[in-house]
C-alpha positions in Angstrom: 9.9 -24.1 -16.4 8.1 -23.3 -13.2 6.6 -19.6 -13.7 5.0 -17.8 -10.8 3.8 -14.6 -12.3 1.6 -13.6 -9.5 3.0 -13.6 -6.2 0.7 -13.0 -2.8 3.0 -11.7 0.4 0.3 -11.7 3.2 2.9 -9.6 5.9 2.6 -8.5 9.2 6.2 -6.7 9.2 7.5 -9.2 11.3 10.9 -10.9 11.0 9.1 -13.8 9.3 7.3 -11.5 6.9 10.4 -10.4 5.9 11.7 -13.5 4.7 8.8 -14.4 3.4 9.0 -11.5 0.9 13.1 -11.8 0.0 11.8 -15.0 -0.8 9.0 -13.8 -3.0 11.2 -11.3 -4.9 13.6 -13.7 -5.7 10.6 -16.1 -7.4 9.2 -13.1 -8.7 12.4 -11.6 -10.7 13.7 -15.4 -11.6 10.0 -15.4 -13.7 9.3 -11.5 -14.0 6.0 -11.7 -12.2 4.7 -8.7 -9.6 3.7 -9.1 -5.7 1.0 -8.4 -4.5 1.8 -7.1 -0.8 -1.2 -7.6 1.9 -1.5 -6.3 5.0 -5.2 -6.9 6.6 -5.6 -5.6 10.2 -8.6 -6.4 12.0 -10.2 -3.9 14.8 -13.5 -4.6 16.6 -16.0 -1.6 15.4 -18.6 -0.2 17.1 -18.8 -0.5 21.1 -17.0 -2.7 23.6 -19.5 -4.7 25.0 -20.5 -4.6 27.9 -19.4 -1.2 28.4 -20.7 0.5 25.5 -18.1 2.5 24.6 -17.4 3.2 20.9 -13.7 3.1 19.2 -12.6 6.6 18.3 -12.7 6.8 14.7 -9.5 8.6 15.6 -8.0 5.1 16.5 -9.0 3.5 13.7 -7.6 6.0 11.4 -4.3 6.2 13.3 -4.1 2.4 12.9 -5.2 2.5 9.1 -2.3 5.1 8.7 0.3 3.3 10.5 -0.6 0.3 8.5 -0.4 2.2 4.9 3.3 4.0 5.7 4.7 0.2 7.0 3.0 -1.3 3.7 4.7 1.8 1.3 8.1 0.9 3.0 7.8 -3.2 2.5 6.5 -2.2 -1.1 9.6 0.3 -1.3 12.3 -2.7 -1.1 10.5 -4.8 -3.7 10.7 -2.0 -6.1 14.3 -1.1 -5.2 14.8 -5.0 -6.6 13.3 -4.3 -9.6 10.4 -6.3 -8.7 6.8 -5.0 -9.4 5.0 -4.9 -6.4 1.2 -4.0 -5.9 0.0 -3.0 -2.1 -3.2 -4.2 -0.6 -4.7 -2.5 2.8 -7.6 -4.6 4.5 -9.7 -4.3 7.4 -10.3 -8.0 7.7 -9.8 -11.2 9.6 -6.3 -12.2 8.0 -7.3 -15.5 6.9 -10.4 -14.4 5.4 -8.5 -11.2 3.5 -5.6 -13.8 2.0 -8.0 -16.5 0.8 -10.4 -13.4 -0.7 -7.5 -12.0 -2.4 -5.5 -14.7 -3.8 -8.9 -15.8 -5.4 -9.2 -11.8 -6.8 -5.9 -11.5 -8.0 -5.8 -14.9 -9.4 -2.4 -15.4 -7.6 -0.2 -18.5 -8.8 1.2 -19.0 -5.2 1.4 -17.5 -1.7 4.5 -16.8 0.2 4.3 -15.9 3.9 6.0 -16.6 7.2 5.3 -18.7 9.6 5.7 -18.2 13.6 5.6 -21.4 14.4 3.4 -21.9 17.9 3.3 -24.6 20.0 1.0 -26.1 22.5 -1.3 -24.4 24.4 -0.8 -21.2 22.6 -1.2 -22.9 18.9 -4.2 -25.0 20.0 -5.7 -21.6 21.0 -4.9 -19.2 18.6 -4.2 -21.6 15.5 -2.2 -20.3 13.0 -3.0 -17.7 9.8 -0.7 -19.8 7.6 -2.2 -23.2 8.5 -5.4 -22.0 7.8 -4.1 -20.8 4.7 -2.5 -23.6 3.8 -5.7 -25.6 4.7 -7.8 -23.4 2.7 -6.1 -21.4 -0.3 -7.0 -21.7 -3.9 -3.6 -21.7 -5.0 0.0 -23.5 -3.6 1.3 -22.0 -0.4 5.2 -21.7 0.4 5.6 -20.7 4.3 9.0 -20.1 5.5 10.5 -18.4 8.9 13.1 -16.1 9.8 15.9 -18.4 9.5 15.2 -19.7 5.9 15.3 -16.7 4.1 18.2 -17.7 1.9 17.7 -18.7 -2.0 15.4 -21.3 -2.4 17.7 -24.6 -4.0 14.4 -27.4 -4.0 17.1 -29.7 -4.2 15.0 -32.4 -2.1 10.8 -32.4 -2.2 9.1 -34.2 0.0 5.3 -35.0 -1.2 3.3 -37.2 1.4 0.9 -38.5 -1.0 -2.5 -40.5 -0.1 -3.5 -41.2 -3.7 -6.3 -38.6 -4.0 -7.1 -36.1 -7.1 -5.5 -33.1 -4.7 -2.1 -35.6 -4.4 -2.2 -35.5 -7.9 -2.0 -31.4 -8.5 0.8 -31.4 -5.4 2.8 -34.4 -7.3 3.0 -32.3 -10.9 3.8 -29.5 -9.0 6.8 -30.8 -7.2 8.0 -32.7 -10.5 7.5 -29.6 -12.2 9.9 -28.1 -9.5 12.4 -30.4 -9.2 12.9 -30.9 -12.9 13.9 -27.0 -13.3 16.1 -27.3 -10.6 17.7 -30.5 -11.0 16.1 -31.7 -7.5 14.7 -35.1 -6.4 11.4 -36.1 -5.0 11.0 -38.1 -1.9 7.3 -39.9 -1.8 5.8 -40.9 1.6 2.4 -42.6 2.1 1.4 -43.4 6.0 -1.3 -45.5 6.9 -3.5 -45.8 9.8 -5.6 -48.6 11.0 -8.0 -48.4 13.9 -6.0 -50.0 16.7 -7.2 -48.1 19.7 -10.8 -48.9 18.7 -10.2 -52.5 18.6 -8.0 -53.2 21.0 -10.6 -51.4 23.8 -13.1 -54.4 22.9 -10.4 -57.2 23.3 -10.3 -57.2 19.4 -6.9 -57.7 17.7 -6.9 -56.8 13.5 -5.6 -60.0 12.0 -1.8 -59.6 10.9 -3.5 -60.5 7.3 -4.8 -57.1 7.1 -2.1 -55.6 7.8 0.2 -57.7 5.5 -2.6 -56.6 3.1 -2.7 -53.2 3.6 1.1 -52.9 3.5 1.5 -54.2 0.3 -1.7 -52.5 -1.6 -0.2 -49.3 -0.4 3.4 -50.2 -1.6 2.5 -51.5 -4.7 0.4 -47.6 -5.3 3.4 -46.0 -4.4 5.7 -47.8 -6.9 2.7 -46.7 -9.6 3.4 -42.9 -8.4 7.6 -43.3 -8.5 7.4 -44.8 -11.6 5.5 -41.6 -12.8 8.1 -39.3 -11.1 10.8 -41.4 -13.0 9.3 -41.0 -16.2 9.4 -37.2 -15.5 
């Protein structure tokens, strides 16, 4: 059975937070674990270059304050669920504050929403949970607004590329599946250099691609049969 015991629920009180964390509560009563609530707020101290005015500490306070009374009110509905729940207030980068804690608390997963950007606006800004999800010691479950029913896992897709990190993601979803009488779908895509070739005049003979085709096929059958034995 699929236990996770300690639950991190990085929020920012938006709408996607918010289904991050029914989603969390529901994981977290199904195996009786606590959540860890963060919220980590990030203001620029000293002076505003390059006026050199300073930040009230009044403003930072204010904002510190705001923070802690949204944080006791999240908190509030995990109790009313008869969920444990621990709060965590940080003055930090968010990314930085959710890979520093989930390695502290020795969380078993993260949960936390997802906004989705596009384009221009994702390429410049990025996202928190993609960097978390790039980054974090433990699995990571992101979800938005509009998923924030029961989880079922009745269909798991792992893209798999054969590596040791492939491995941990493949138990997992096994693992998953298995306690909730859900199948696994395994993809493997492959690359080759085209582009680079193709710029000198150079075509890859259709033997390496017949090659690589079937090498990969014949890896992925070795990784369903696994699954099948599970």
């Amino acid at each position: 059975m699929t236990h996770f015991r300690s639950i991190l629920v990085p929020t920012d009180f938006s709408e996607h937070a918010e289904a991050a964390l029914g989603r969390a509560l529901a994981l977290a009563s199904a195996s009786k674990g606590v959540v860890h609530l963060l919220h980590a707020y990030e203001i620029p101290l000293g002076t505003i270059p390059p006026y050199g005015v300073a930040i009230p500490e009044s403003v930072l306070a204010g904002v510190r304050d705001a923070a802690a009374r949204r944080l006791e009110k999240a908190g509030a509905r995990a109790e009313a669920a008869g969920v444990r729940c621990e709060r965590h207030l940080m003055q930090s980068s968010p990314s930085i504050a959710i890979g520093e804690s989930a390695r502290t608390l020795g969380a078993d997963l993260i949960v936390m929403g997802t906004r989705g950007n596009t384009g221009l606006k994702h390429v410049l800004l990025g996202s928190v949970a993609e960097r978390t999800v790039r980054t974090a010691p433990c699995p990571v479950l992101t979800l938005k607004s509009d998923s924030a029913g029961e989880a079922t896992w009745r269909r798991i897709l792992v893209p798999v590329d054969f590596s040791k990190h492939c491995d941990a993601a493949l138990d997992l979803a096994i693992e998953i599946a298995r306690d909730n009488q859900g199948e696994v779908q395994l993809l493997h895509a492959y690359e080759l250099p085209v582009s680079v070739t193709m710029a000198y005049g150079v075509a890859i003979p259709q033997t390496v691609w017949e090659g690589v085709q079937e090498a990969g096929a014949q890896r992925l059958s070795e990784v369903a049969d696994k699954v099948e034995k599970a």
